[in-house]
Backbone and ligand atoms as CSV (ligand in chain L), in Angstrom:
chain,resi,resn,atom,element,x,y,z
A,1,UNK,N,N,144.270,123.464,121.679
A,1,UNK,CA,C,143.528,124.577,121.102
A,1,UNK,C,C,142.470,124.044,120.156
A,2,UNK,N,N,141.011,124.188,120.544
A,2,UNK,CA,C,140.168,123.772,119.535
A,2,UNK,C,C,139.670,124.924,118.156
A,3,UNK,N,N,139.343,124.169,117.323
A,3,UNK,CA,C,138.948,124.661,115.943
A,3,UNK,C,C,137.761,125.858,116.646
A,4,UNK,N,N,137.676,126.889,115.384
A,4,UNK,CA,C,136.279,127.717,116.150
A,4,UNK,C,C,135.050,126.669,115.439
A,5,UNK,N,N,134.153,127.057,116.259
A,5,UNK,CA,C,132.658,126.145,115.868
A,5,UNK,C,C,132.356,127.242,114.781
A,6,UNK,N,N,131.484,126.749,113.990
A,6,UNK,CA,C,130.591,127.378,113.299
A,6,UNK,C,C,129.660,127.938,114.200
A,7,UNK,N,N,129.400,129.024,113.698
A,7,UNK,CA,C,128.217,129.844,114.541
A,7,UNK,C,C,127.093,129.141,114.027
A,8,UNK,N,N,126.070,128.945,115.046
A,8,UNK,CA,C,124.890,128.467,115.417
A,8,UNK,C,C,124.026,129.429,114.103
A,9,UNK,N,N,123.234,128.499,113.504
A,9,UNK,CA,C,122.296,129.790,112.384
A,9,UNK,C,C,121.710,130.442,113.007
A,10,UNK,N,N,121.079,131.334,112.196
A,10,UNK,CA,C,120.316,132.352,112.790
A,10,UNK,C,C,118.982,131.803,112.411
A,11,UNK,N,N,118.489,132.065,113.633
A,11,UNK,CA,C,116.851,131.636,114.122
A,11,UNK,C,C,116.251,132.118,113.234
A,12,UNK,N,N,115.341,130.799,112.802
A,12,UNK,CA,C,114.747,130.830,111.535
A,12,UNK,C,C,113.260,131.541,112.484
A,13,UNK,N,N,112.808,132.575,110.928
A,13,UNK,CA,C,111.930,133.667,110.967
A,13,UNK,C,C,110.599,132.938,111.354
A,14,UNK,N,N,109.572,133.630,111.803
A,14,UNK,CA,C,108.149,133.075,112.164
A,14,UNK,C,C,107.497,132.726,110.346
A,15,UNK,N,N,107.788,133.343,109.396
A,15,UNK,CA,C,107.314,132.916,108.315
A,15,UNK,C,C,108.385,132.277,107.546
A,16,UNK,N,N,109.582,131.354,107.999
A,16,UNK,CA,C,110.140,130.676,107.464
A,16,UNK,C,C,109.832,129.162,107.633
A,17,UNK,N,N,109.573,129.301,109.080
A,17,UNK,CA,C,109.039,128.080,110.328
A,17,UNK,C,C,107.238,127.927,109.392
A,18,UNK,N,N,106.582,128.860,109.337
A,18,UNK,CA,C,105.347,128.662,108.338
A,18,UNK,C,C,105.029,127.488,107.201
A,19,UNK,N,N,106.534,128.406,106.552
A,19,UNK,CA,C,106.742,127.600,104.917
A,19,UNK,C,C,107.361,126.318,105.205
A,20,UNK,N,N,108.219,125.866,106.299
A,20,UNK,CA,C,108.828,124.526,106.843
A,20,UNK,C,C,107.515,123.638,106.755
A,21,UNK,N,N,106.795,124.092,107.640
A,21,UNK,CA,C,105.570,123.434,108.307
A,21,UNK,C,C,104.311,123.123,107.172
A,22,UNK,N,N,104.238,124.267,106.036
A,22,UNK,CA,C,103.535,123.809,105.587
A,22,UNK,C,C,104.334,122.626,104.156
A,23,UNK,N,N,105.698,123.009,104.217
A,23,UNK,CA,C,106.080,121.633,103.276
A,23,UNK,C,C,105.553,120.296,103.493
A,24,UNK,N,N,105.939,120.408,104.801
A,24,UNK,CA,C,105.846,118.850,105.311
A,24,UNK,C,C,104.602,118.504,105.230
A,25,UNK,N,N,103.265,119.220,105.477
A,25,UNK,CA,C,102.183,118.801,105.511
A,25,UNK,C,C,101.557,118.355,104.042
A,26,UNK,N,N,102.228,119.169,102.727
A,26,UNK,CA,C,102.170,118.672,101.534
A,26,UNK,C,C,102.579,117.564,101.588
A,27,UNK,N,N,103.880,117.246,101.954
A,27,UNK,CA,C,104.505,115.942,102.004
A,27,UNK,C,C,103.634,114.822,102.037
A,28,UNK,N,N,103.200,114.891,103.435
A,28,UNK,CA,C,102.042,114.040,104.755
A,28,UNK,C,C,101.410,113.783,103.012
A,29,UNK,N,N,100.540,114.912,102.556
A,29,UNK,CA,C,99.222,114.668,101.923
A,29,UNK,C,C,99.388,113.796,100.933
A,30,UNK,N,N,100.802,113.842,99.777
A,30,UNK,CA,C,101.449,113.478,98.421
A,30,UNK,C,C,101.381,111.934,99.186
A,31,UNK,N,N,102.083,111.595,100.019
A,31,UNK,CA,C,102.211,110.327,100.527
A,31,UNK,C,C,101.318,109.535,101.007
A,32,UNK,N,N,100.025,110.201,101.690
A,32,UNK,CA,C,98.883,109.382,102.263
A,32,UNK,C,C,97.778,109.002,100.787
A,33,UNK,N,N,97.932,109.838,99.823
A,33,UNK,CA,C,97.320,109.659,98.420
A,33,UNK,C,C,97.890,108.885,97.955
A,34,UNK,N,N,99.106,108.616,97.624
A,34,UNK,CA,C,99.783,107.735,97.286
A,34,UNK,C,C,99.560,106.294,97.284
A,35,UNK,N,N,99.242,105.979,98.813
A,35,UNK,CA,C,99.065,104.789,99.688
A,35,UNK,C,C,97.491,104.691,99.699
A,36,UNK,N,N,96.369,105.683,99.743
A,36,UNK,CA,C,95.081,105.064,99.129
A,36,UNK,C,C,95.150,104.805,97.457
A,37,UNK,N,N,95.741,105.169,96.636
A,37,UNK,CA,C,95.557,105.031,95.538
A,37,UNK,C,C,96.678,104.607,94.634
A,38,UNK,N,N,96.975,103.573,94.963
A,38,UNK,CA,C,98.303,102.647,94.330
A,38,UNK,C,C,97.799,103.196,92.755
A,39,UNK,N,N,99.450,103.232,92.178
A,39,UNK,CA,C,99.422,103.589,90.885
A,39,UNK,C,C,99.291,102.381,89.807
A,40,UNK,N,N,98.935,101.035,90.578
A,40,UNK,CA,C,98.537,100.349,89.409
A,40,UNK,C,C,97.544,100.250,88.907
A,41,UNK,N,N,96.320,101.030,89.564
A,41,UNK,CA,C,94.869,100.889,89.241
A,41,UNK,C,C,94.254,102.517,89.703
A,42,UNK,N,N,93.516,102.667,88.803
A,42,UNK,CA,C,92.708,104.136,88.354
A,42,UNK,C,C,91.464,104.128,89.549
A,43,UNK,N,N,91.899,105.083,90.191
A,43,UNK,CA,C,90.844,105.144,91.460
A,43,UNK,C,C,89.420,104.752,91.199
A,44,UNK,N,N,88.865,104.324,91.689
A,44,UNK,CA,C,87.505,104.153,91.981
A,44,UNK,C,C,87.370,103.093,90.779
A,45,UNK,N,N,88.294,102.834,89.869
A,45,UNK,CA,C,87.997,101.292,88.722
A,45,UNK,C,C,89.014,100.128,89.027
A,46,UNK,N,N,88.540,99.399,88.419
A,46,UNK,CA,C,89.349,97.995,88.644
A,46,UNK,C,C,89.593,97.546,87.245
A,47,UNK,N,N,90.694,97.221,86.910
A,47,UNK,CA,C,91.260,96.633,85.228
A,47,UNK,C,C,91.918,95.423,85.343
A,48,UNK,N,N,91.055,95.331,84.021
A,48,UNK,CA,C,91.560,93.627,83.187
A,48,UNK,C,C,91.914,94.359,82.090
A,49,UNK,N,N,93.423,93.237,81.786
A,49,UNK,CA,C,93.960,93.856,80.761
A,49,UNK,C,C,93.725,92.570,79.899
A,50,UNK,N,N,93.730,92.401,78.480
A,50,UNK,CA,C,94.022,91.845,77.411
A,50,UNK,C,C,95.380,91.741,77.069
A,51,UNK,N,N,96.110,91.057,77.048
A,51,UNK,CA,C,97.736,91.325,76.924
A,51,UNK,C,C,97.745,91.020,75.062
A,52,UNK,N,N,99.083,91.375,74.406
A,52,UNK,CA,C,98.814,91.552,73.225
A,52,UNK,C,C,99.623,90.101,73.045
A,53,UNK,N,N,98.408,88.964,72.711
A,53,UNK,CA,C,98.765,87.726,71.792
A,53,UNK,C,C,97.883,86.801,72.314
A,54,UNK,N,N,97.129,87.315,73.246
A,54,UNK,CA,C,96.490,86.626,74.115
A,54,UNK,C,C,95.569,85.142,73.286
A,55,UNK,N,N,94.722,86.236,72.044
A,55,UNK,CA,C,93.992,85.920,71.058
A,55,UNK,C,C,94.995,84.292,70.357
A,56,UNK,N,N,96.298,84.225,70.032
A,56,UNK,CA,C,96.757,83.513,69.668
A,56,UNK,C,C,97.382,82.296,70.612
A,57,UNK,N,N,97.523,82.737,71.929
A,57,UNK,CA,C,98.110,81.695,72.906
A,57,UNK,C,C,97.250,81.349,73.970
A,58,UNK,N,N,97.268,80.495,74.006
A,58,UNK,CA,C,95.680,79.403,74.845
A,58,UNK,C,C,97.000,79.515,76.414
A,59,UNK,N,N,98.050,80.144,76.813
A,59,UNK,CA,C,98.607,79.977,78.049
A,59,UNK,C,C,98.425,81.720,78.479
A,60,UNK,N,N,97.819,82.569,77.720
A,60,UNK,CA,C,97.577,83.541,78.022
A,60,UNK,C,C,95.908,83.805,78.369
A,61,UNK,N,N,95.710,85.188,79.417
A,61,UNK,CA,C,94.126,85.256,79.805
A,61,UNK,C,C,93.594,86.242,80.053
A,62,UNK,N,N,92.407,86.809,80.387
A,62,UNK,CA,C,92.295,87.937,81.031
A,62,UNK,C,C,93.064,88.094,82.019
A,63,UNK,N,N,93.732,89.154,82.410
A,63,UNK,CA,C,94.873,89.287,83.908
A,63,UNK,C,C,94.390,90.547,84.333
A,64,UNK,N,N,94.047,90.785,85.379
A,64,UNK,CA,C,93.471,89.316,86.083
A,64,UNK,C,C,92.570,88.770,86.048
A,65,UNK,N,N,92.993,87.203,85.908
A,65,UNK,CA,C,90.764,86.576,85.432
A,65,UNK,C,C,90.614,86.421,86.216
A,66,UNK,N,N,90.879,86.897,87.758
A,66,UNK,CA,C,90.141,86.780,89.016
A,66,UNK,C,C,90.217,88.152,89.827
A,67,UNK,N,N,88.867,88.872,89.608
A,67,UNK,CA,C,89.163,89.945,90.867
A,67,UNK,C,C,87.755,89.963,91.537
A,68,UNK,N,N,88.410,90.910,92.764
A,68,UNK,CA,C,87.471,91.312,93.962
A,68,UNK,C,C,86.981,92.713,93.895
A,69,UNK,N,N,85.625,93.360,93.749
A,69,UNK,CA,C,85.609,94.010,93.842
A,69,UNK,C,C,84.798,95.074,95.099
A,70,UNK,N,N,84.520,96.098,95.383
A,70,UNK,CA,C,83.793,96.327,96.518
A,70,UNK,C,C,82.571,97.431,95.800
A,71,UNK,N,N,81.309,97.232,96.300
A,71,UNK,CA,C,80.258,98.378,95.461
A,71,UNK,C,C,80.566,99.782,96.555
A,72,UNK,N,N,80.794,100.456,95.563
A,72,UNK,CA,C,80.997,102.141,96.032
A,72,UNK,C,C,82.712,102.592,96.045
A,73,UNK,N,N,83.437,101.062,95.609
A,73,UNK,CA,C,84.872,101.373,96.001
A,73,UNK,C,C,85.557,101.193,94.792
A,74,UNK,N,N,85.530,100.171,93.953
A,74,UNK,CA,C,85.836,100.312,92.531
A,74,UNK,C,C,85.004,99.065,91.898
A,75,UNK,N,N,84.058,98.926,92.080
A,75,UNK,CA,C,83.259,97.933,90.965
A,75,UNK,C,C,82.766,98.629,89.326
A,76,UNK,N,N,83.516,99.543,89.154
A,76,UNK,CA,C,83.856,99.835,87.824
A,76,UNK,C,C,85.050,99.067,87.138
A,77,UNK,N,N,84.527,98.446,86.246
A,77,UNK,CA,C,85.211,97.544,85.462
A,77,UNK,C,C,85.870,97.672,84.240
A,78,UNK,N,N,87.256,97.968,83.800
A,78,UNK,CA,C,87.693,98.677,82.796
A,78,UNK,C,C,88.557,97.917,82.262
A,79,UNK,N,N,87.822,96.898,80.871
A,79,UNK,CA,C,88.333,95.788,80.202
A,79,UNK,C,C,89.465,96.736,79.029
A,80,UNK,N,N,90.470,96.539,78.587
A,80,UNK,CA,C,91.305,96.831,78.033
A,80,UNK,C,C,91.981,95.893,76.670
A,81,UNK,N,N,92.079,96.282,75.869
A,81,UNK,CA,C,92.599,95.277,74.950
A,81,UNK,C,C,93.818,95.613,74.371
A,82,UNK,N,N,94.447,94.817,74.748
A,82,UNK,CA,C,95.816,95.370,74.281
A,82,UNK,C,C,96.367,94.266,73.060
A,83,UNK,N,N,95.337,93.611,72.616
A,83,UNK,CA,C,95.563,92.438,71.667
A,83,UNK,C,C,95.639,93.052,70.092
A,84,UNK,N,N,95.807,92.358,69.139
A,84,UNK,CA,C,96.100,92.895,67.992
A,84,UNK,C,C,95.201,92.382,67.570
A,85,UNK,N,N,94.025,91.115,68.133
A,85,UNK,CA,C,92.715,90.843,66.989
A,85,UNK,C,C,91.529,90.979,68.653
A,86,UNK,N,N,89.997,91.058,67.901
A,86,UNK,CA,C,89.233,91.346,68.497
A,86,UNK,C,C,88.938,90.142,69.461
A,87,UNK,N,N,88.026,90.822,70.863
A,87,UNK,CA,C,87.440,89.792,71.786
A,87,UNK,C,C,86.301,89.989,72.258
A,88,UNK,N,N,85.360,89.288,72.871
A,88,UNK,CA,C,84.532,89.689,73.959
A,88,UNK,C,C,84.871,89.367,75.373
A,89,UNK,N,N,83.761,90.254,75.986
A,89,UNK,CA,C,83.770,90.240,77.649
A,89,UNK,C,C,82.060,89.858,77.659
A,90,UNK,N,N,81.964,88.452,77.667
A,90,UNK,CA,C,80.245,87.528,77.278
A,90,UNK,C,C,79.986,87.481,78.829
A,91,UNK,N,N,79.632,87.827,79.577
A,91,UNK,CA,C,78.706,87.273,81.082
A,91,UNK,C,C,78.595,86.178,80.462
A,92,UNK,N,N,78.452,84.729,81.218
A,92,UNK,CA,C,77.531,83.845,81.269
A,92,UNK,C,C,76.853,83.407,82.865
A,93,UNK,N,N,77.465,83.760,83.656
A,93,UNK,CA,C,75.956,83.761,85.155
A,93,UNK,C,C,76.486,85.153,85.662
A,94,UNK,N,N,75.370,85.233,86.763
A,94,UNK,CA,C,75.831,86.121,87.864
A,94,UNK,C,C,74.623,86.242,88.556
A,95,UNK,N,N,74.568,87.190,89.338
A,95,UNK,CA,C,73.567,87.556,90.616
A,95,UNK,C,C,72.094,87.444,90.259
A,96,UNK,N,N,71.238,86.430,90.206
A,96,UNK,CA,C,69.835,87.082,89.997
A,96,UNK,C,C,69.213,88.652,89.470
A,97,UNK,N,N,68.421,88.512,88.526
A,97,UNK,CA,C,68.295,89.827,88.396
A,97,UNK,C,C,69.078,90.513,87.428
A,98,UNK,N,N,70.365,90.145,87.273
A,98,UNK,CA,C,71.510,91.406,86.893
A,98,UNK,C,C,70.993,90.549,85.084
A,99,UNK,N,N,70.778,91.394,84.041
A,99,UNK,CA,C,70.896,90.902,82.728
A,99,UNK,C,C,72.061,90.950,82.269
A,100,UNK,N,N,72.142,89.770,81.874
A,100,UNK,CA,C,73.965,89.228,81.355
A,100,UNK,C,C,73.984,90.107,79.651
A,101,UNK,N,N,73.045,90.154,79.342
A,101,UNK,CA,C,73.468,90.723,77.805
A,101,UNK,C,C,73.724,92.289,78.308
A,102,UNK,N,N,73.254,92.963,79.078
A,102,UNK,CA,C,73.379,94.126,79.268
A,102,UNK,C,C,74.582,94.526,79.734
A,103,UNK,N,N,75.323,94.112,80.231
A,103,UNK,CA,C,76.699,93.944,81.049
A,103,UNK,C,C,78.062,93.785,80.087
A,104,UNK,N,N,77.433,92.705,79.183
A,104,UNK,CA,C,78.510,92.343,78.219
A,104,UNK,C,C,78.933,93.061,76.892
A,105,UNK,N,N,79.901,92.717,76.550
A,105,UNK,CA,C,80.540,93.775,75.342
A,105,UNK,C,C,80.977,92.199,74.187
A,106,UNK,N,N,80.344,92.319,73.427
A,106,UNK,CA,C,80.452,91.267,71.999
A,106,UNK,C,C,81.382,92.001,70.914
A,107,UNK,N,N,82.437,92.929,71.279
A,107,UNK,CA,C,83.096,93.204,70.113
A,107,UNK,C,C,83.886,94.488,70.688
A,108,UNK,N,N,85.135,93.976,71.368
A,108,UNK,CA,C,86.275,94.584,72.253
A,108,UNK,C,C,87.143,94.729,70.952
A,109,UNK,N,N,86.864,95.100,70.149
A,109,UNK,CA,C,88.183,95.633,68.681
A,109,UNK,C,C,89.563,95.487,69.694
A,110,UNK,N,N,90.300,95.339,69.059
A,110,UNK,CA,C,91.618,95.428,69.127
A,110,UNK,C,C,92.122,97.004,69.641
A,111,UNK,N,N,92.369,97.066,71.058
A,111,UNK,CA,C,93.197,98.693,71.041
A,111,UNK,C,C,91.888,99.481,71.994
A,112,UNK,N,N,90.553,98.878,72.020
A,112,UNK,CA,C,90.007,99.468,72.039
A,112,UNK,C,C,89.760,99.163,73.958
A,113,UNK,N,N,88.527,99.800,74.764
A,113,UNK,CA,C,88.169,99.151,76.097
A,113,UNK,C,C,86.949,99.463,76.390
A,114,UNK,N,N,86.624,98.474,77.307
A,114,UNK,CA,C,85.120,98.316,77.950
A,114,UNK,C,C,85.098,98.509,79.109
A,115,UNK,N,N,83.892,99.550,79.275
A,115,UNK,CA,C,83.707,100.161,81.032
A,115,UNK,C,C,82.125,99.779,81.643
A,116,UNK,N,N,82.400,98.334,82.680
A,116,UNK,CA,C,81.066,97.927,83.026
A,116,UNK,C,C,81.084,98.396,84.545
A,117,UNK,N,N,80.175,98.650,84.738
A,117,UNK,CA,C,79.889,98.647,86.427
A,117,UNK,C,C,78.880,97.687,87.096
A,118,UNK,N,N,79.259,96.952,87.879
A,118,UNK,CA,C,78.639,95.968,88.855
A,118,UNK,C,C,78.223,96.455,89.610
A,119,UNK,N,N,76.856,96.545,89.802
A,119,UNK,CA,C,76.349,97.281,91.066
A,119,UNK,C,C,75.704,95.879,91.867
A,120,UNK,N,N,75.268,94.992,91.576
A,120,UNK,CA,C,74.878,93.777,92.695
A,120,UNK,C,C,75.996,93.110,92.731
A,121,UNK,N,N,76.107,92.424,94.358
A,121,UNK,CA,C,76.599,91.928,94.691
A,121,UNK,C,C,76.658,90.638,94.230
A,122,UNK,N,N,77.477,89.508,94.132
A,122,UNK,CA,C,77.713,88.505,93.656
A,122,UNK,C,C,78.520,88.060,92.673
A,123,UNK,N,N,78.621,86.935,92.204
A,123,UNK,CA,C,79.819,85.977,91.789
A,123,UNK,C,C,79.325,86.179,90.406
A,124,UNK,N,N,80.204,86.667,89.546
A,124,UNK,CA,C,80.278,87.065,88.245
A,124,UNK,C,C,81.365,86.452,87.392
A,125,UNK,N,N,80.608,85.248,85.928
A,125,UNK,CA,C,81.681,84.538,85.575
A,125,UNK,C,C,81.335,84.572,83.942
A,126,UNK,N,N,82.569,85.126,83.596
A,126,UNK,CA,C,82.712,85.793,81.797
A,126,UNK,C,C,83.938,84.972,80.871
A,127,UNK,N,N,83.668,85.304,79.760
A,127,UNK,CA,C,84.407,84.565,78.666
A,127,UNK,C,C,84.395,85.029,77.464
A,128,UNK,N,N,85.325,85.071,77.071
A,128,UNK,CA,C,85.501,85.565,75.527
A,128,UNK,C,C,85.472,84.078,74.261
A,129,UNK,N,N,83.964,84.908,73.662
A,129,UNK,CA,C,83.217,83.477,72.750
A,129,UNK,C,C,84.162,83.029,71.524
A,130,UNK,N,N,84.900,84.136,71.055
A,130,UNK,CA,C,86.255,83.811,70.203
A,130,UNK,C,C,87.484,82.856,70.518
A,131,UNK,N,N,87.413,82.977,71.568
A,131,UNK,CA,C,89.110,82.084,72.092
A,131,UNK,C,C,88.219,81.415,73.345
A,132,UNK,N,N,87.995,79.967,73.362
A,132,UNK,CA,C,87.574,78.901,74.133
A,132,UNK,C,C,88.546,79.215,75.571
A,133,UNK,N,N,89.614,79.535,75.742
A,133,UNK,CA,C,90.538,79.274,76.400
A,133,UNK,C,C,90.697,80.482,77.928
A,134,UNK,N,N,89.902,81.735,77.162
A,134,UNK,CA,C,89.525,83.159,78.115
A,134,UNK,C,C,88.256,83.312,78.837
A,135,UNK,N,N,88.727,83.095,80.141
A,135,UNK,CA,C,87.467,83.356,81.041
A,135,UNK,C,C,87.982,83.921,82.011
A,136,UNK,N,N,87.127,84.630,82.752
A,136,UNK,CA,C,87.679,85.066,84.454
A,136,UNK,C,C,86.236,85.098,84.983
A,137,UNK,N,N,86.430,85.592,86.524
A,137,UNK,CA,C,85.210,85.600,87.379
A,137,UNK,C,C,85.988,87.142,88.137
A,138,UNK,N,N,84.117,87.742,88.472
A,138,UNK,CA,C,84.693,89.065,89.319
A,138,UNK,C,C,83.774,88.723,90.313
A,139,UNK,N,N,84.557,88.617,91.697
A,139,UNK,CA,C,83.201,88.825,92.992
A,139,UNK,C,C,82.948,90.505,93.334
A,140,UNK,N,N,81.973,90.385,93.512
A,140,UNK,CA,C,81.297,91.837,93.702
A,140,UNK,C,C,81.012,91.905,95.428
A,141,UNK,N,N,82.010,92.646,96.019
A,141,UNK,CA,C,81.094,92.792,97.553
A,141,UNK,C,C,80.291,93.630,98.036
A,142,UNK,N,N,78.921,93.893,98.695
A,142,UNK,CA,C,78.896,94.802,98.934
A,142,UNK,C,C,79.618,95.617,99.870
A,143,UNK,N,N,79.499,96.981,99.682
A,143,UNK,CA,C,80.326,97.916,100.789
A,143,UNK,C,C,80.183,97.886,102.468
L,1,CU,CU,CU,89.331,86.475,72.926
């Protein structure tokens, strides 16, 4: 003698099947955003952080003192200081054309951040004139 089955549910409504359908497609959307826009970096910018001691330890640097960036995709540049004494972000070369003083920030206070944008393409190489020891390079691609 078998157990009784559970009765089969009752057929879900034409506007239940709606609200199913449109969950999932939220879903789809939450998840494909997700995956263009990793949560370690602020859409359309790219960040260097200052870590806090940096200023005092010659094994610490800009992180990352090496990035890639793409023009139209995030060659916005968003220097951060998370140090407890001041720095700069000094250009010393880059692309023909591009003016290095214009680009650069001579006085990153402590706490505070710098937002450059690279619009030419090319090999971009910076240093902070306070601490001998801080430099990075950003390549710029075009799109
Ligand atoms: Cu510095």
């Amino acid at each position: 003698m078998s157990t009784p089955t559970a009765s089969a549910p009752p057929a879900r409504s034409g506007r239940g099947r709606t609200i199913a359908v449109a969950a999932v497609l939220i879903i789809v959307f939450i998840v494909a955003a997700y995956l263009l826009y990793p949560s370690s970096s602020t859409p359309g910018k790219s960040v260097v952080n200052i870590a806090n001691g940096t200023g005092s330890n010659q094994s610490l640097n800009f992180n990352p003192s090496t990035i890639t960036v793409v023009i139209g995709m995030n060659n916005t540049v968003v220097f951060t200081n998370h140090d407890v004494t001041e720095h700069t972000v000094t250009f010393m070369s880059g692309p023909s054309g591009v003016s290095l003083t214009s680009i650069s920030d001579s006085n990153l206070a402590a706490g505070t951040n710098y937002t450059v944008t690279l619009s030419t393409a090319g090999t971009y190489h910076y240093k902070c004139t306070i601490h001998a020891w801080m430099s990075g390079t950003i390549i710029v691609e075009s799109s």
